[in-house]
C-alpha positions in Angstrom: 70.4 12.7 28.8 72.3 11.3 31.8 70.8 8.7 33.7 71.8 10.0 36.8 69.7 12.1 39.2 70.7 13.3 42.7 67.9 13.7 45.1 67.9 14.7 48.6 65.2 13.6 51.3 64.5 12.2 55.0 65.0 9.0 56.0 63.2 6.0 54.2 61.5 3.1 56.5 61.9 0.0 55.0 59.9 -3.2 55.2 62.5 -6.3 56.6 61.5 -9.7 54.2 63.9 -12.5 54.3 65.5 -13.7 51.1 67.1 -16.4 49.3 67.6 -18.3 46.6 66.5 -21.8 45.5 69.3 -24.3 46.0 71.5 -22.1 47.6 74.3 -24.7 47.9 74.2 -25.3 44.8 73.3 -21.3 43.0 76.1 -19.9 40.9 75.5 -17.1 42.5 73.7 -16.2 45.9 71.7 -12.7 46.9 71.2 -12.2 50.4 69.1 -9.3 51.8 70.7 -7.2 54.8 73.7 -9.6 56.0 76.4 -7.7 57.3 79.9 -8.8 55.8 81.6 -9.4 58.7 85.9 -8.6 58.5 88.1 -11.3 58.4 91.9 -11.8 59.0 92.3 -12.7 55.1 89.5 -10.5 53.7 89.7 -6.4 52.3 86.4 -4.6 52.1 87.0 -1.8 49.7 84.1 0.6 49.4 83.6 3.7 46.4 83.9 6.1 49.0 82.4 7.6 52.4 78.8 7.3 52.5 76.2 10.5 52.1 73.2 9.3 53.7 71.0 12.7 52.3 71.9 11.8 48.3 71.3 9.0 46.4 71.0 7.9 42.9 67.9 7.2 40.9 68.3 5.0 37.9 66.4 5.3 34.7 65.6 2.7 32.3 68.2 2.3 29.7 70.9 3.5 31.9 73.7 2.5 33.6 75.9 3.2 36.6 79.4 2.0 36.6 82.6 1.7 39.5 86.0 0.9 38.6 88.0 -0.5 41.5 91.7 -0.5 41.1 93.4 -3.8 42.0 94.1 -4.0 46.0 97.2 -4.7 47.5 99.0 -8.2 46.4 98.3 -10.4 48.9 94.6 -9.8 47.6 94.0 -11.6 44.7 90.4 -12.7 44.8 86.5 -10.9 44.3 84.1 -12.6 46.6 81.7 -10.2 47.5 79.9 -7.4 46.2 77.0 -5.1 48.2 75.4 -2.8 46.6 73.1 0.0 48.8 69.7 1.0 48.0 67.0 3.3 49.1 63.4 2.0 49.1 60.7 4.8 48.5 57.9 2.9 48.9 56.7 3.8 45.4 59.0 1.5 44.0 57.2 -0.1 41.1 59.1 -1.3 38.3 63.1 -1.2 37.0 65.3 -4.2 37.2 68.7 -3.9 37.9 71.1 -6.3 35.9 74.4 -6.0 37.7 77.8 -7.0 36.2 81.6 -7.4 37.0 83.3 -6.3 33.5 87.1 -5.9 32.4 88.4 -2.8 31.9 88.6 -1.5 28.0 91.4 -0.4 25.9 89.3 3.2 26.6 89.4 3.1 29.9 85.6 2.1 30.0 83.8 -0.8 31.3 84.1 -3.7 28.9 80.8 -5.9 27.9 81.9 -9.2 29.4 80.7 -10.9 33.0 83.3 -12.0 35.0 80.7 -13.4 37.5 80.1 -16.9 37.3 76.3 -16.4 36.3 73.9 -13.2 35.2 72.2 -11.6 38.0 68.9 -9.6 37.4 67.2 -8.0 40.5 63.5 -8.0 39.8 61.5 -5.3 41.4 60.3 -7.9 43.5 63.7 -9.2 45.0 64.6 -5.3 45.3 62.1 -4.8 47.5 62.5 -7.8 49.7 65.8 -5.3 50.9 65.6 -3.3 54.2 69.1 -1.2 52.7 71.6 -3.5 50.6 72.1 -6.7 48.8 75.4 -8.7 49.0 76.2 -11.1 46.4 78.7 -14.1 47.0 79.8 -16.9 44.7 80.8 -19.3 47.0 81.7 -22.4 44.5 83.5 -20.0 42.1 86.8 -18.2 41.5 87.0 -14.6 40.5 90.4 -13.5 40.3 91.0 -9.4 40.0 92.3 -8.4 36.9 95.5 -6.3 37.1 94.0 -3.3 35.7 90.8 -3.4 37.7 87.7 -4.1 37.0 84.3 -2.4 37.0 80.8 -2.7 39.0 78.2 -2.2 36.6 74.5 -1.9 37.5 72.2 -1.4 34.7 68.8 -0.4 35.0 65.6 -2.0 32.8 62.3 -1.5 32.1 59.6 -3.1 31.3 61.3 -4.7 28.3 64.8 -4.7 27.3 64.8 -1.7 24.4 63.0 0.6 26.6 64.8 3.9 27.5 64.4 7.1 29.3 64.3 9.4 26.2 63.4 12.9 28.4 63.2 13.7 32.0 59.9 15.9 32.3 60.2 18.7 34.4 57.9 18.2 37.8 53.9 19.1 37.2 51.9 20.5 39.7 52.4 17.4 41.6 56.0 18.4 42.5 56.6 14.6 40.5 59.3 14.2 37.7 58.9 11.6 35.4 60.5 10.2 32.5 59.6 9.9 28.9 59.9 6.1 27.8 60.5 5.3 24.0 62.3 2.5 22.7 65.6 1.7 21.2 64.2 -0.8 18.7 61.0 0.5 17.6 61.6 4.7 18.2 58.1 5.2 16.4 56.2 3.2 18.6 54.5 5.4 20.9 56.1 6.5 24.4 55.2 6.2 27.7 55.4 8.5 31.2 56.3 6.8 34.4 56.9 8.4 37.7 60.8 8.8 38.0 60.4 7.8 41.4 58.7 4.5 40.8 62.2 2.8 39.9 65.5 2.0 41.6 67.5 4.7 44.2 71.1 3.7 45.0 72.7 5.3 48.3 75.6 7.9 47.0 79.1 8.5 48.2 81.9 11.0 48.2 84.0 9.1 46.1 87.8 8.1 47.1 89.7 8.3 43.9 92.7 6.1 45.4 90.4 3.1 45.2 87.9 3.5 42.6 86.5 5.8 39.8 82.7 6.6 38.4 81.1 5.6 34.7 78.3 6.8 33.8 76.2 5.2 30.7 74.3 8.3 28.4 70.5 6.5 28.4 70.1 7.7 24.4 73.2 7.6 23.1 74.4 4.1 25.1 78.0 5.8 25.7 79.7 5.5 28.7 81.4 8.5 29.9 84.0 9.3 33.1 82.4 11.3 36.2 83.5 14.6 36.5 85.6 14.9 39.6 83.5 16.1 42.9 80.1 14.1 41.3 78.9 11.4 43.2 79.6 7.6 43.2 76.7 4.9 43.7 77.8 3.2 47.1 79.5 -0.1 46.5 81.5 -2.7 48.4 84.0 -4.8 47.4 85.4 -7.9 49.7 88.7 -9.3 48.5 90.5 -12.5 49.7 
């Protein structure tokens, strides 16, 4: 089963909460809630594509979402932003997202190094301090682009690490869809149902293929696997200096 769902809907109100980190001189790596990266002589923002504000993506425990940027012109030579878009339901309840910058592979798919200077998990909590994006920044480190690119990965948990989305049940009476949740380690132990809409919604795009491509990770089988051309991209920025 693919991890990715398209939905459509109205506008989402979000609650505004301040964010960040302990130490933030001194983090690895800093998460700041709804700052606007503000364009610089010496800085490229590079985004997946053009923004559809009516689709987004919903992620599914055990999945995985993935962008490949293509190396920017020369004079570019460093990663020092990402921000990543999100809806907010409301009825957001659980899912982490653990988000990544990998090499690319001798396949062409994402690798399973970090080239970020620290891990960063997204709690549902710090998810939900968002209004509509995150940007992270490494302000003490170094992250020079690869020449063949290098991929965005955001990676969806649940409530423990092995848990996947095994099924996507079909919506009940409710109008709900929900997910079947075994796990990876332990596939006799029994599953759980949670509302599909209870986890993480990333804003889509149309994607522009002259700057990036879209990876998708299969929730059973752990593959990852190339978009289709014409299917959607998660939203993503990246800010080069």
């Amino acid at each position: 089963m693919q991890s990715r769902i398209l939905l459509t809907g109205l506008a989402l109100i979000f609650a505004r909460v301040g964010y960040s980190q302990a130490e933030p001189n001194l983090a690895p790596i800093m998460v700041l809630p709804d700052v606007e990266i503000h364009d610089r002589i010496n800085r490229l923002v590079v985004a997946s594509g053009r923004e559809e504000r009516k689709r987004w993506h919903l992620m599914a425990p055990g999945g995985a979402t993935a962008v490949r940027f293509h190396a920017p012109r020369a004079q570019y030579h460093e990663l020092r932003q990402l921000r990543l878009h999100l809806h907010h339901v409301g009825h957001l309840r659980e899912g982490q997202l653990q988000i990544r910058v990998a090499s690319v592979s001798a396949t062409g798919a994402p690798s399973d190094n970090n080239l970020l200077p620290d891990d960063v998990l997204l709690t549902t909590t710090d998810l939900r301090r968002a209004n509509r994006h995150l940007t992270l920044e490494w302000p003490t480190a170094h992250l020079l682009v690869p020449a063949g690119g290098f991929f965005i990965v955001i990676e969806c948990l649940g409530q423990s690490t092995d848990e996947y989305s095994s099924r996507l049940l079909p919506p009940g009476k409710d109008g709900i869809l929900r997910y079947e949740i075994s796990h990876q380690a332990h596939p006799q132990s029994p599953t759980r149902l949670a509302e599909a809409r209870n986890f993480p919604a990333l804003q889509t795009a149309q994607l522009n293929p002259s700057t990036a491509e879209s990876w998708y990770r299969d929730t059973v089988t752990q593959e990852w696997r190339r978009n289709h051309p014409g299917q959607a991209v998660i939203l993503v920025e990246a800010v080069f200096e």
